[in-house]
C-alpha positions as CSV (number, residue, x, y, z in Angstrom):
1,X,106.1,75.2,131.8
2,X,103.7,75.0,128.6
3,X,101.2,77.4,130.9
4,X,104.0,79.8,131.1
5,X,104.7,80.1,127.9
6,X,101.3,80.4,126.6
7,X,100.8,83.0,129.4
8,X,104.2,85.2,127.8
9,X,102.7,84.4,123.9
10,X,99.3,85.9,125.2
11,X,100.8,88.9,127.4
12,X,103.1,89.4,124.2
13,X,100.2,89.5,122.0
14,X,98.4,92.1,124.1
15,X,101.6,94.6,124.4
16,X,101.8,94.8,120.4
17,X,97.9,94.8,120.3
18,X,97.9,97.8,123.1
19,X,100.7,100.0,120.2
20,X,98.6,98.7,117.2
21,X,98.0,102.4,115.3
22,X,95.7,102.9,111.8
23,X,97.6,105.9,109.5
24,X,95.0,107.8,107.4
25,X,95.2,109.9,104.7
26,X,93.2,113.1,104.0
27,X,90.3,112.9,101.0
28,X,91.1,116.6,99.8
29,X,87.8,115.8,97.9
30,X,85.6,116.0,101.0
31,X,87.8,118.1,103.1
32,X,88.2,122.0,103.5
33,X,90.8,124.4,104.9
34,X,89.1,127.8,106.0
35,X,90.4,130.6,107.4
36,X,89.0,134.3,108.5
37,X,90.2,137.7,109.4
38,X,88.1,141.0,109.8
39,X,88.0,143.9,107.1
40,X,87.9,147.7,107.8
41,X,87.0,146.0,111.6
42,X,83.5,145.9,110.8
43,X,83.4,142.4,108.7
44,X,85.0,139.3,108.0
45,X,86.2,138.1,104.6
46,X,86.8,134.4,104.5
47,X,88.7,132.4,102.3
48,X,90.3,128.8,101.9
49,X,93.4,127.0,100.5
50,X,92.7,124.7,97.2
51,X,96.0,122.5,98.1
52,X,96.9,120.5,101.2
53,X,97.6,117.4,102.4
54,X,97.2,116.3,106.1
55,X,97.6,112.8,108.0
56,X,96.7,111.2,111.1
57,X,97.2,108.5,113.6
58,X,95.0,107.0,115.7
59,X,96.0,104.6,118.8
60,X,94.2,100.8,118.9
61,X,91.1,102.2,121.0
62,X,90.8,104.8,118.3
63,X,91.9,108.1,120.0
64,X,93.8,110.6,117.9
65,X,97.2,109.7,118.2
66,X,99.4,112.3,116.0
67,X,98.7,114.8,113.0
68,X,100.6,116.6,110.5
69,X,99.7,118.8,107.8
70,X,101.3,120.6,104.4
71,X,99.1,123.4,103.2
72,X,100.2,125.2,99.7
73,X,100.2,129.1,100.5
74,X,100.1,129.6,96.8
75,X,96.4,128.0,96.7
76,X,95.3,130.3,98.7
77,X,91.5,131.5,97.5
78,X,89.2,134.3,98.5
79,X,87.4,134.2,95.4
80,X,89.1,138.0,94.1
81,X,91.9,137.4,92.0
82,X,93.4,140.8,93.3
83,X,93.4,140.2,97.2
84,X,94.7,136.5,96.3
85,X,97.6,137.8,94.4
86,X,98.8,140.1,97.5
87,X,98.2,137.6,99.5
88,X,100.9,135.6,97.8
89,X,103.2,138.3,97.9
90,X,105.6,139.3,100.5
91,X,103.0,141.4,102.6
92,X,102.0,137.9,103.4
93,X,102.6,134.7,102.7
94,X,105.3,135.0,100.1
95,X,104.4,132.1,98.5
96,X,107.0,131.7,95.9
97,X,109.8,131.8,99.0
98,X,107.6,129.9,101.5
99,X,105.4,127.8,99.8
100,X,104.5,125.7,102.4
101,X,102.7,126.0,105.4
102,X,103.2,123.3,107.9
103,X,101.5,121.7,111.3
104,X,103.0,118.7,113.9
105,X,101.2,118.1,116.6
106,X,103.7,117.6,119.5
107,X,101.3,116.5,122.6
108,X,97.6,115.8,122.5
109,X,94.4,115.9,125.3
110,X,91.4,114.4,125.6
111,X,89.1,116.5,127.0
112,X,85.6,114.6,126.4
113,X,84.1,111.7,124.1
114,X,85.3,112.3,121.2
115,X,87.3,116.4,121.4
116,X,91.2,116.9,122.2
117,X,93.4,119.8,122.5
118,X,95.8,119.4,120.2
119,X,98.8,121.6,120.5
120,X,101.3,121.4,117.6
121,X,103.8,123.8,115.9
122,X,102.9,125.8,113.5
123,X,105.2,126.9,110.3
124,X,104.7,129.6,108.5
125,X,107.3,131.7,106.2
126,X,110.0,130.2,107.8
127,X,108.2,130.9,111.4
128,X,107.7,128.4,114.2
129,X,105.0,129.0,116.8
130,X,103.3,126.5,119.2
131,X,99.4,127.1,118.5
132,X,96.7,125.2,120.2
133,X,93.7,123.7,118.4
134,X,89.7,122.2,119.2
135,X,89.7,118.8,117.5
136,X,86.7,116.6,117.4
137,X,85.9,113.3,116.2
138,X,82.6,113.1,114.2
139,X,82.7,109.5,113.7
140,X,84.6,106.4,111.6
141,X,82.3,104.6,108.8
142,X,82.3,101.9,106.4
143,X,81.8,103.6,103.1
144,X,79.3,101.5,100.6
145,X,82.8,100.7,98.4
146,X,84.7,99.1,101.5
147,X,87.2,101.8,102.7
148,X,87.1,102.8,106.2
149,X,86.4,106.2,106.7
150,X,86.9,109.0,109.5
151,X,85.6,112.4,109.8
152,X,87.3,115.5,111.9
153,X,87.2,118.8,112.4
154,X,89.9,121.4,113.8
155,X,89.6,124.9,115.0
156,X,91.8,127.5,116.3
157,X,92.9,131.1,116.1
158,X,96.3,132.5,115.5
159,X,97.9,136.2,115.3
160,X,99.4,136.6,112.0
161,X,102.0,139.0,113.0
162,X,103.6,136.5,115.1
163,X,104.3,134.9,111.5
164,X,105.5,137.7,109.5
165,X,102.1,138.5,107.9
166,X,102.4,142.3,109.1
167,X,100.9,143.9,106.4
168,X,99.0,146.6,108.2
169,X,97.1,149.8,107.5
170,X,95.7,152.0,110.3
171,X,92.2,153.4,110.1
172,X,91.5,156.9,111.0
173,X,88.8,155.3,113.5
174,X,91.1,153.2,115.4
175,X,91.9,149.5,114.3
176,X,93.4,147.7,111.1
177,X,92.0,147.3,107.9
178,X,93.2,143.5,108.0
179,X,92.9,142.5,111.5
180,X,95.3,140.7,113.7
181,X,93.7,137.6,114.4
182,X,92.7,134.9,112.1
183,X,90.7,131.9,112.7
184,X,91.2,128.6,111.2
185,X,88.8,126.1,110.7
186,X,88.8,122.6,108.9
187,X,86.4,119.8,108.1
188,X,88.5,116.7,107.2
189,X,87.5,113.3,105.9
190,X,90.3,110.4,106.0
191,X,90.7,107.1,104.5
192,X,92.4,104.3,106.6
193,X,95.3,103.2,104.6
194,X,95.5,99.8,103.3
């Protein structure tokens, strides 16, 4: 009877070990949210977002287990204080009525080592669309003061007139002077909370 026991304690033990998650938190210090679209077709201007906050999970062997993300539209930065400002307005992000821009992953793949497809929904002004992005693990890390430490990076591309971003002027040539498509493409570095 003692054996028994023992065996349910130990089979117990291994069930909660097997659902044992970490929760991180994103170091917006060592972290970056990129984005790019092409100009007059024949460039690319690039620019970032200065606010965000993002969180992860990762299951007991350490795959990525769940993500979500809160990015400021209002922070948005492409180093011209001009193009910034109409970004913000309602030819795109209207920032002051949508001031958040928002990702939850819904199901995630692993597809080698250390990458998954991660497909989550996507908010932006008040729009909802499943998007699909690369995610990689670059590694986890004892940092010289103690905290546990995880690095990431995401990629993807989206069409911003699925989102209400239509702003859109045609070129004599053929094309847009602010293309469809825009990429997206973020280096994260997380803390395991304590």
């Amino acid at each position: 009877m003692k054996t028994f026991i023992l065996s349910i304690i130990f089979l117990f033990g291994i069930s909660i070990a097997s659902f044992a998650q970490t929760s991180w938190e994103i170091d917006k210090v060592h972290s970056a949210v990129k984005f790019g679209v092409t100009h007059l077709v024949i460039s690319t201007v690039e620019g970032n977002f200065k606010d965000f906050n993002a969180t992860i999970s990762t299951k007991a062997d350490g795959n990525l287990d769940k993500i979500n993300a809160d990015i400021k539209t209002s922070s948005v930065n492409t180093e011209n204080e001009q193009r910034d400002n109409h970004l913000k307005s309602d030819d795109f992000f209207s920032a002051s009525k949508f001031p958040d821009m928002l990702f939850v992953s819904k199901s995630i793949k692993k597809v080698g080592k250390d990458n998954y497809k991660v497909t989550g929904d996507l908010t932006i002004r008040g729009v909802t669309k499943s998007i699909v992005l690369d995610v990689k693990n670059n590694g986890t890390i004892k940092d010289p003061w103690g905290n546990t430490r995880s690095g990431w990076t995401a990629s993807g591309k989206i069409n911003r007139f699925d989102f209400g971003l239509a702003w859109s002027q045609a070129l004599e040539a053929g094309g847009l002077v602010v293309g469809k498509e825009v990429t997206i493409s973020i280096n994260a570095e997380f803390n395991a909370k304590k």
